[in-house]
N, C-alpha and C positions, 0 to 999 in steps of 0.2 A: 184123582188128579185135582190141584187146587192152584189155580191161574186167581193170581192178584194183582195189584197194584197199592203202589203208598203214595199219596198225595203229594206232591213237592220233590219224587226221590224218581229219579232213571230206576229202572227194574235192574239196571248191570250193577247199579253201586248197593240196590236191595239186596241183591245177590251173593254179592262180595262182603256187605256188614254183616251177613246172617254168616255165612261162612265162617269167617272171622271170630263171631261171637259166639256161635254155636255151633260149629264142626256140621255146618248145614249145607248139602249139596243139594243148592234149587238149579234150577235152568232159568235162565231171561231173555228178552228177544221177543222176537214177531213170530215161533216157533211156528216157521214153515204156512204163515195165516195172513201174510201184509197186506191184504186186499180187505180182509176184517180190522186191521187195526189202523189203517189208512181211512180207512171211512171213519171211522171215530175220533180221527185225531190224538191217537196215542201211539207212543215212542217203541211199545211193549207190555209184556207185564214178566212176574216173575211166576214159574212154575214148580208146586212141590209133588211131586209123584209115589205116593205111600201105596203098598201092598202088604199082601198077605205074611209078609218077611220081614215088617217094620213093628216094633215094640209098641206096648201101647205105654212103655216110658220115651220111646222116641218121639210118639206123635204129641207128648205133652213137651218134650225139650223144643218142638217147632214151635206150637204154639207159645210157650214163656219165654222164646227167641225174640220172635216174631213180636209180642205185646211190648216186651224192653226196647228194644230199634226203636220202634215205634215212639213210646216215651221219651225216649234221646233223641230222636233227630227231626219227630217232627212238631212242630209248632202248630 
């Protein structure tokens, strides 16, 4: 499991860009933890959950998702 955050971006619109851009199905939210992300002051994050089922061209299409967004949206 790999719980992130992007500087500047809601974890739901991180969600919906990778979606979008890469046929990426994360999770976002407080995933069942608001007591952890309330003490920090954070909105969320977004979560990707890879297993023993996932490609290891899949887990590169996250990561070259993941680095583009990034590139594009954040400053």
């Amino acid at each position: 499991i790999i719980s992130f955050t992007v500087k500047g971006m809601r974890s739901h619109d991180v969600a919906m860009i990778l979606d979008e851009m890469g046929g990426l199905l994360l999770r976002s939210g407080m995933h069942c933890a608001h007591p952890f992300f309330r003490e920090r002051g954070l909105e969320g994050s977004t979560r990707a959950s890879l297993y023993l089922y996932n490609t290891e061209e899949e887990c590169q299409r996250f990561v070259d998702t993941v680095a583009e967004m990034v590139e594009l949206f954040v400053r």
